[in-house]
C-alpha positions in Angstrom: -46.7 -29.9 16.8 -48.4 -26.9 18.9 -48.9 -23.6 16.8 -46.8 -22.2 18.1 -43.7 -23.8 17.5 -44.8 -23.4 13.5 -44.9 -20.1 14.2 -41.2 -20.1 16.2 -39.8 -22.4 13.3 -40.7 -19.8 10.6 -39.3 -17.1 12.4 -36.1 -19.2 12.4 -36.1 -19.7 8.8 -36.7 -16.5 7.8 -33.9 -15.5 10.2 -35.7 -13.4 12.2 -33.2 -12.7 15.5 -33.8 -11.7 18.0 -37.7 -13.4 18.0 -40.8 -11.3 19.2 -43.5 -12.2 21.1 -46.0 -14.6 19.7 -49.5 -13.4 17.9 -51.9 -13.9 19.8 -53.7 -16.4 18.1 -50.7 -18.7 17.8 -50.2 -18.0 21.6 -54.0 -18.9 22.8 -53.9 -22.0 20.2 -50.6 -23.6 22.6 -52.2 -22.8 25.7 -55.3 -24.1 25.0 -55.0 -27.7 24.3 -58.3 -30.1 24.5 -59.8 -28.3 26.8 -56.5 -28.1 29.0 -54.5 -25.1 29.8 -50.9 -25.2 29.9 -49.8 -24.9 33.5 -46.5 -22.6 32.4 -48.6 -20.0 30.7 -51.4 -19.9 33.7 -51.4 -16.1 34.0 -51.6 -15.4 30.3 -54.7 -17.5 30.3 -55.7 -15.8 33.6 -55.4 -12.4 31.1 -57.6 -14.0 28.4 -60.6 -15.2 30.5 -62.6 -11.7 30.8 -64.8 -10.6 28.2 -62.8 -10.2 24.2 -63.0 -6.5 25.0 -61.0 -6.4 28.0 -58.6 -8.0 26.3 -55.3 -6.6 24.7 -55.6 -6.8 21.1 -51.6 -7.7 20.2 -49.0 -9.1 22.7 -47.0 -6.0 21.5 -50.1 -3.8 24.0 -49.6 -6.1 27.3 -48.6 -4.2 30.0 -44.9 -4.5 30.8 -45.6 -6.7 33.7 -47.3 -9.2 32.0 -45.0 -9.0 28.9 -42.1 -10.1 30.9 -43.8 -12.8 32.9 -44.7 -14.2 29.2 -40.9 -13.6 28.1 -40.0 -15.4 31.0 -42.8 -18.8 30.2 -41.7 -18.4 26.9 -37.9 -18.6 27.5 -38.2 -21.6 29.6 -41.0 -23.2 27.4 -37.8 -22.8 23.9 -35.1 -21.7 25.8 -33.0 -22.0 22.5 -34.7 -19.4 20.9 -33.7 -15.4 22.2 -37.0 -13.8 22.5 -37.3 -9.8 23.1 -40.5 -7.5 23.7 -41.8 -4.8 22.5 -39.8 -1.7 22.4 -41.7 0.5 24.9 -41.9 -2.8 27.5 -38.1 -3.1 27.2 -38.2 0.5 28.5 -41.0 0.2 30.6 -39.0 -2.5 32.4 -35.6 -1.7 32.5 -36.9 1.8 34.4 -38.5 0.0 36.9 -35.9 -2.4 37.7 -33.0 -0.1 37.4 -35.9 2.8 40.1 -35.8 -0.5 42.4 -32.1 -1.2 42.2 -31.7 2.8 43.1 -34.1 2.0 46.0 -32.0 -1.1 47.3 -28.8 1.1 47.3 -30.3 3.6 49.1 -32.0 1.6 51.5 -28.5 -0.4 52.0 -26.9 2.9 52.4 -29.3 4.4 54.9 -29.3 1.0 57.2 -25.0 1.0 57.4 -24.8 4.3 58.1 -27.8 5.4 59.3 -27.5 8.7 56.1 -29.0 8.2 53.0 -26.5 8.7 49.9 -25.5 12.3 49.3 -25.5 11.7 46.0 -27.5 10.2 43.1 -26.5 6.5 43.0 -24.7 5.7 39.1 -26.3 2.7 37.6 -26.1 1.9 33.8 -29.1 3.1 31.8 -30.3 3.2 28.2 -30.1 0.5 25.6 -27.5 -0.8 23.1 -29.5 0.8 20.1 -30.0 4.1 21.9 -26.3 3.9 21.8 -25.8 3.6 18.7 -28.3 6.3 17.9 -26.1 8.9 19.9 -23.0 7.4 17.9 -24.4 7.8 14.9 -24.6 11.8 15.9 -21.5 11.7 16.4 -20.1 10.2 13.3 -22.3 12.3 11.1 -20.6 15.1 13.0 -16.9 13.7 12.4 -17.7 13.3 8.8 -18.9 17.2 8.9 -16.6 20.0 7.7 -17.7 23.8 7.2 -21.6 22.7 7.6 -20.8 20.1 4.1 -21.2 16.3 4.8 -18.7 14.5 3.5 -20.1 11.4 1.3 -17.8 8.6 2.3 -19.2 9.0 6.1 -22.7 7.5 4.2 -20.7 4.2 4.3 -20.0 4.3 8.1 -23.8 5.4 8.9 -25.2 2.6 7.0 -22.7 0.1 9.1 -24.4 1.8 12.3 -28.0 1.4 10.8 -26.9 -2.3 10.1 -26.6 -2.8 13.8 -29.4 -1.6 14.9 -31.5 -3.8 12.7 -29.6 -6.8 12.7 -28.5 -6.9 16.3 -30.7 -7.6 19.3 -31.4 -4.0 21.6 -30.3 -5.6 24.8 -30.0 -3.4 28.1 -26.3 -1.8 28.5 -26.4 -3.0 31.9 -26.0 -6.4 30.9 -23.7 -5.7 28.0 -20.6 -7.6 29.8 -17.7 -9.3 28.4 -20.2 -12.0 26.8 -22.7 -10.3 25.2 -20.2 -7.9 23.5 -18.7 -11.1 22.1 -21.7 -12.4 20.8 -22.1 -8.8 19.4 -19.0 -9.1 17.2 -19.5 -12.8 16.5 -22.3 -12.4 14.5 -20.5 -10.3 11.9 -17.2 -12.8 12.3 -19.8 -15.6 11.5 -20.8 -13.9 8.3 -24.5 -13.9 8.1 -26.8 -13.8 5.2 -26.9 -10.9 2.7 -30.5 -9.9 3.5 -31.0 -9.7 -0.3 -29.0 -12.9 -1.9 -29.1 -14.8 0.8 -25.9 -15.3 0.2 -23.1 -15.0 3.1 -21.5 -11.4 3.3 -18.4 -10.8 2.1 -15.2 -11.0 4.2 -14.4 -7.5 3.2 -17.8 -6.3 4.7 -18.1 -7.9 7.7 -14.2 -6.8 8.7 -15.9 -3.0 8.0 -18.1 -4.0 10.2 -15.8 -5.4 13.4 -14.0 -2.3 13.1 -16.9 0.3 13.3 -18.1 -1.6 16.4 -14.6 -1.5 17.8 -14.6 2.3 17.2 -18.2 2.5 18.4 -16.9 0.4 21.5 -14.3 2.5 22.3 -16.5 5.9 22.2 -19.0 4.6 24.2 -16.5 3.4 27.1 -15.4 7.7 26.7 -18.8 8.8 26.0 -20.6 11.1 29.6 -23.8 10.5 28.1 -24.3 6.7 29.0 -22.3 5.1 32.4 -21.0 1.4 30.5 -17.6 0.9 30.9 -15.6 -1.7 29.0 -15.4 -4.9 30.9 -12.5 -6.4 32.0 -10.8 -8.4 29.7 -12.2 -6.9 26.7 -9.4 -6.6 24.7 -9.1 -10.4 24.7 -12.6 -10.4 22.4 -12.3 -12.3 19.6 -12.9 -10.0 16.3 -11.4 -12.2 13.2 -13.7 -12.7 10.5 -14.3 -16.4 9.1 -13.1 -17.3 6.0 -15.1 -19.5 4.2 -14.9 -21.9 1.0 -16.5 -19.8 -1.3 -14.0 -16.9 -0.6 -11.1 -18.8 -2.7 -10.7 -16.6 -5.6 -9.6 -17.6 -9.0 -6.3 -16.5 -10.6 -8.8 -14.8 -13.2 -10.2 -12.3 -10.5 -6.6 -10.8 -10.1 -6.3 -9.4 -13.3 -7.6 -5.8 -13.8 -9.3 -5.4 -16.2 -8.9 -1.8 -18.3 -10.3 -1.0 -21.7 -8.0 -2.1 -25.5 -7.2 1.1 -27.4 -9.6 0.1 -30.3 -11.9 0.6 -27.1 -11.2 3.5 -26.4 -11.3 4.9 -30.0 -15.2 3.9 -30.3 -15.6 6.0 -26.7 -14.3 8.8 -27.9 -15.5 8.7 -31.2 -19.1 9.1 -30.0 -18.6 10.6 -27.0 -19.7 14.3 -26.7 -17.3 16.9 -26.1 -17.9 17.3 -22.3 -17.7 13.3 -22.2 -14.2 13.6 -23.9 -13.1 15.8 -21.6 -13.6 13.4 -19.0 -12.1 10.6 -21.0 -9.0 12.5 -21.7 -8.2 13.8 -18.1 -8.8 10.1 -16.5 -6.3 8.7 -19.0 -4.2 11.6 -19.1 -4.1 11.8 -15.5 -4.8 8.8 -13.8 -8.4 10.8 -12.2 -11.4 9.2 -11.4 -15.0 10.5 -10.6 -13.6 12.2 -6.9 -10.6 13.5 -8.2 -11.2 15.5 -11.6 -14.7 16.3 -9.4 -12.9 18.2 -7.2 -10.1 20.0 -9.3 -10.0 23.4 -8.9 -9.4 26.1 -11.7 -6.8 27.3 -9.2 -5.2 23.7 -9.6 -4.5 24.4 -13.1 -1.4 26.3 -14.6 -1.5 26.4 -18.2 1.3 27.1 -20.7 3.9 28.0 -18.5 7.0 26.0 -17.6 6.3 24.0 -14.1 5.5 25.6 -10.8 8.3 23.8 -9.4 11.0 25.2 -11.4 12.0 28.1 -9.1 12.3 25.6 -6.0 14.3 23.3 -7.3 12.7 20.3 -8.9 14.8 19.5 -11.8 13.0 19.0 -15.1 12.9 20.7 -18.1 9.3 22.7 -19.1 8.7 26.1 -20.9 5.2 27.9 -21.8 3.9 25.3 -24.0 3.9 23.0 -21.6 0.4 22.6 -19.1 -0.5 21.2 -15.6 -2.1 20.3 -13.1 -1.2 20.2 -8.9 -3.5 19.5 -6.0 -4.0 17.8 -3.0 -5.8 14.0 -2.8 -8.8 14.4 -0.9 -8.0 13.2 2.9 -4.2 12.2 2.5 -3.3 15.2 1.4 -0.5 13.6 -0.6 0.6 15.7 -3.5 0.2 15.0 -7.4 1.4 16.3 -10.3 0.3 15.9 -13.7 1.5 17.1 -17.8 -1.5 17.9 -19.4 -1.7 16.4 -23.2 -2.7 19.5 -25.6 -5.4 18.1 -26.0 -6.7 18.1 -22.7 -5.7 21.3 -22.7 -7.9 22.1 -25.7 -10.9 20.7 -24.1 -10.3 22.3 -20.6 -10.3 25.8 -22.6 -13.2 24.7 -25.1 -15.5 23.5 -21.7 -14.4 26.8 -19.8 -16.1 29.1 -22.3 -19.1 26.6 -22.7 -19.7 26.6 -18.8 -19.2 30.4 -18.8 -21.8 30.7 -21.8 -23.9 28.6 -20.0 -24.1 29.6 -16.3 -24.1 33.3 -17.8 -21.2 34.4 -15.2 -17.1 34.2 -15.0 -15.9 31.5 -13.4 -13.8 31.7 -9.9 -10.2 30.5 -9.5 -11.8 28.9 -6.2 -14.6 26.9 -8.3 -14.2 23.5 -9.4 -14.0 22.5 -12.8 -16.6 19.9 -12.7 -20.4 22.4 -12.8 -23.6 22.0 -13.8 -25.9 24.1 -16.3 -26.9 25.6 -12.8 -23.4 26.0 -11.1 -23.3 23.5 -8.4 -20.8 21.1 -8.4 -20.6 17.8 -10.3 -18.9 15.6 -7.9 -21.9 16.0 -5.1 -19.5 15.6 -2.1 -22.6 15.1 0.6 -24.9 12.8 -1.1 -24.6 8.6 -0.5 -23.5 8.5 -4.2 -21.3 11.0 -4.7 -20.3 10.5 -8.4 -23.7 9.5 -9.8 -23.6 11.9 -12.4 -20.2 10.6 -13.5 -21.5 7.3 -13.5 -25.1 7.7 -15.7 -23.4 10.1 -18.5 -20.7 7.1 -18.5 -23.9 4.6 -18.8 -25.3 7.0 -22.0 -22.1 6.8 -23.9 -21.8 3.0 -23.4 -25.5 2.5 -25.3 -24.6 5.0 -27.2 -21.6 3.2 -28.6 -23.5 -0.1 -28.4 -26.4 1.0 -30.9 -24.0 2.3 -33.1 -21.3 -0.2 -32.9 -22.9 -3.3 -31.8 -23.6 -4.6 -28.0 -20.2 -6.2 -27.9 -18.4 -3.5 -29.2 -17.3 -2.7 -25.8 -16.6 -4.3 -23.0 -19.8 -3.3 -19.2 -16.7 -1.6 -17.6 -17.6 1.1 -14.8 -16.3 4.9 -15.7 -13.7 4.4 -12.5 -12.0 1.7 -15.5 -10.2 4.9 -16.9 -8.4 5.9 -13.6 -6.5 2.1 -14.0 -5.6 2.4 -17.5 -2.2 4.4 -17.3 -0.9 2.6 -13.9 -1.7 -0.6 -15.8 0.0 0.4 -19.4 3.3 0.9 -17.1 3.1 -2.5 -16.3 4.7 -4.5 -13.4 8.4 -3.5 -13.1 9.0 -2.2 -9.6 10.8 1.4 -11.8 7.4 1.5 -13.8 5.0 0.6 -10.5 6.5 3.5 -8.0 5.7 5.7 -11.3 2.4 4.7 -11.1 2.1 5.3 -7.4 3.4 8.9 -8.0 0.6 9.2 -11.2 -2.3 8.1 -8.2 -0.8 10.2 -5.7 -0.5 6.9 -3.2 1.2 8.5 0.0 4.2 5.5 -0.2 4.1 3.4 -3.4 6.0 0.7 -1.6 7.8 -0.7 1.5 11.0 0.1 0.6 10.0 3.8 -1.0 10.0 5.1 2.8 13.2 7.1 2.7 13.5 8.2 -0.8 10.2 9.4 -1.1 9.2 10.9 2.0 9.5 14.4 0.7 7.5 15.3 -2.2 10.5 17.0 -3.9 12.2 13.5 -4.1 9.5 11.8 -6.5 10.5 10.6 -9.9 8.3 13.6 -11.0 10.2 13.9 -14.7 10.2 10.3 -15.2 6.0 10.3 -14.5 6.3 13.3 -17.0 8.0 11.6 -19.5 5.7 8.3 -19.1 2.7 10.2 -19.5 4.2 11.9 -23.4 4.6 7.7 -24.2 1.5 6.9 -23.1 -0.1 9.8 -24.8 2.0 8.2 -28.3 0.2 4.8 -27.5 -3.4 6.7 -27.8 -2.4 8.2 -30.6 -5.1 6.1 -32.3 -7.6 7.4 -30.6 -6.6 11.0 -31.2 -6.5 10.1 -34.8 -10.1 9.0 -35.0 -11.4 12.3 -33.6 -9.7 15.3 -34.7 -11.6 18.2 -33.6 -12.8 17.0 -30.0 -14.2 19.9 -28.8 -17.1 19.2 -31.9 
């Protein structure tokens, strides 16, 4: 076997796609064969015969010209195999063919009427990753507000980056109904994770298949590139393989949530900022991005409910304590009784942030600061609730080296956000009371009329569910009885 087809069968393994040109000395060694030159590959050897320093040093440097003659051999030569240049010789190309195409239309032009065109001629320009490098501006831009990034648009930017290294940069002028579906099948054939070479998840390829379609759809709208959508592209085929290995095991339905002897060891060596966290999730049904971004304005302490006046019927007075606000991007509504003793520790961490920040604190500021001021929950970065997640990760050892390694189960700090809606239980009464404690827009199907308004939710009976599943910790509360120590 000829160099370089060794060379084009690594390439393959290592799933290289599309392929580049050749080295050079893999390319020479083919041509060259005792003393005979391969007739296909006449002009590169035409190149080669000067003197070494005339020569081009890489394949990557050959003028555009004779890059795509060798694309050309080469495609003939392994015609299975879908080669690409350089970067700068796919541009150097495509501007000289699309500067002659211009030329032919004119020329066409000027002979049947005897005018040349008014008008610039329209012809399809740029490349699919040029593209998606103006779509990616404009996704950053969607996922802007006030100047502030918004974290979960890190997700859809990483999908866009995905394309563009995994994807071949093919010409938009050629991007027709066929190579868009080769576009989308290689996600719906789900290819290798880069790192386990393992096949990607169903789940993440989907993700995929639908930024493309979104990515499709703006650059058919988009003035700053001429493609249009070809005809027939809605019949493109975007459903995602399922393979073997995707059958899941009657094990992997269960959620898994934390005992109450569990929960006793984390709070008995938790610190008293860690406590706080503790209580709220359970208290509340929070997680990392929603007791990160409650406000101190969100919080109406020993006073009977909000609601009262307006007509939501329950019964509260000034010893009871809440909490109100919006979920982030639904803007569905929750309510919440605080336990006394998250009320305790919300009053205990208020001073201690004011003490240590060395300022009051605004009604506008979330709860959730630093020593410095700046906010907990970091809404721009690409892992928005890292700080939630390591303190969660310093408890865990914590409690290992005084308790044993086993003493708890590796459960992530989002774990506490399940444990109420999974103490209800299954009953459909109990499970459209825990849709109300995660502030889902409609629990279920057949919630649609009775809890399209907000002042229709089973608000007392979440009340009341959270003072029984405050009695069911009690255990824990008993093993620590000063928390804010």
């Amino acid at each position: 076997m000829v160099p370089l087809a060794l060379w084009i069968a690594e390439q393959i393994k290592k799933g290289v796609q599309p392929v580049p040109l050749p080295p050079l000395p893999e390319l020479l060694k083919s041509i060259y064969q005792e003393d005979r030159i391969d007739y296909r590959f006449g002009h590169i050897a035409q190149l080669f015969s000067g003197p070494p320093e005339s020569h081009p040093p890489t394949t990557g440097d050959l003028r555009w010209q004779d890059a795509f003659k060798l694309l050309n051999r080469l495609t003939e030569a392994y015609p299975s195999v879908p080669w690409t240049m350089s970067q700068r010789q796919v541009e150097e190309t495509a501007q000289f063919h699309e500067q002659t195409a211009r030329e032919a239309i004119a020329t066409t032009a000027k002979v049947r009427s005897q005018k040349s065109p008014e008008t610039k001629i329209p012809l399809i320009s740029g490349t699919f990753h040029q593209a998606l490098k103006e779509y990616s501006k404009y996704r950053k831009a969607h996922f802007t507000k006030a100047g502030e990034f918004d974290g979960s648009g890190h997700y859809m930017l990483g999908m866009i980056e995905n394309f563009q290294k995994r994807q071949p940069n093919l010409p938009l002028a050629i991007l027709d109904f066929t190579h868009c579906q080769e576009i989308y099948d290689f996600w719906r054939n789900r290819p290798l994770n880069l790192r386990t070479n393992k096949p990607l998840s169903k789940k993440h390829c989907s993700s995929h298949i639908g930024e493309l379609k979104r990515f499709f759809i703006w650059l058919h709208t988009s003035d700053k590139f001429a493609w249009r959508r070809p005809e027939d592209f809605d019949l493109i085929e975007t459903k995602v393989q399922k393979l073997p290995s995707d059958r899941r095991s009657i094990h992997d339905i269960e959620i898994k949530t934390f005992s109450v002897d569990h929960l006793k060891l984390l709070y008995k060596h938790a610190l008293p900022a860690q406590r706080l966290k503790i209580v709220w999730c359970l208290n509340c049904a929070h997680g990392a991005a929603e007791i990160g971004r409650v406000e101190w304005e969100d919080l109406f302490l020993n006073q009977p409910h909000p609601w009262t006046n307006e007509g939501l019927k329950i019964t509260s007075d000034n010893n009871d304590s809440w909490c109100g606000l919006l979920r982030p991007k639904t803007d569905v509504v929750g309510w919440w009784w605080l336990w006394p003793e998250t009320v305790q520790l919300i009053q205990w961490w208020k001073s201690d942030l004011q003490r240590r920040i060395k300022r009051d604190l605004k009604s506008s500021e979330r709860i959730m600061l630093t020593d410095k001021g700046a906010n907990l929950y970091r809404d721009s970065s690409r892992n928005a609730q890292s700080s939630f997640s390591n303190e969660w990760s310093r408890l865990r050892t914590r409690v290992a080296k005084a308790e044993g390694k086993d003493a708890i189960p590796k459960l992530p700090f989002g774990t506490l956000r399940d444990q109420f809606s999974n103490w209800l239980g299954s009953d459909q009464n109990r499970a459209v009371i825990a849709s109300v404690a995660l502030a889902h827009g409609i629990p279920h199907k057949g919630d649609k009329l009775l809890y399209k308004h907000y002042s229709n939710r089973p608000w007392a009976h979440l009340f009341e569910a959270q003072k029984e599943y405050r009695q069911a910790l009690q255990p824990m509360f008993d093993e620590v009885t000063t928390p804010a120590t």
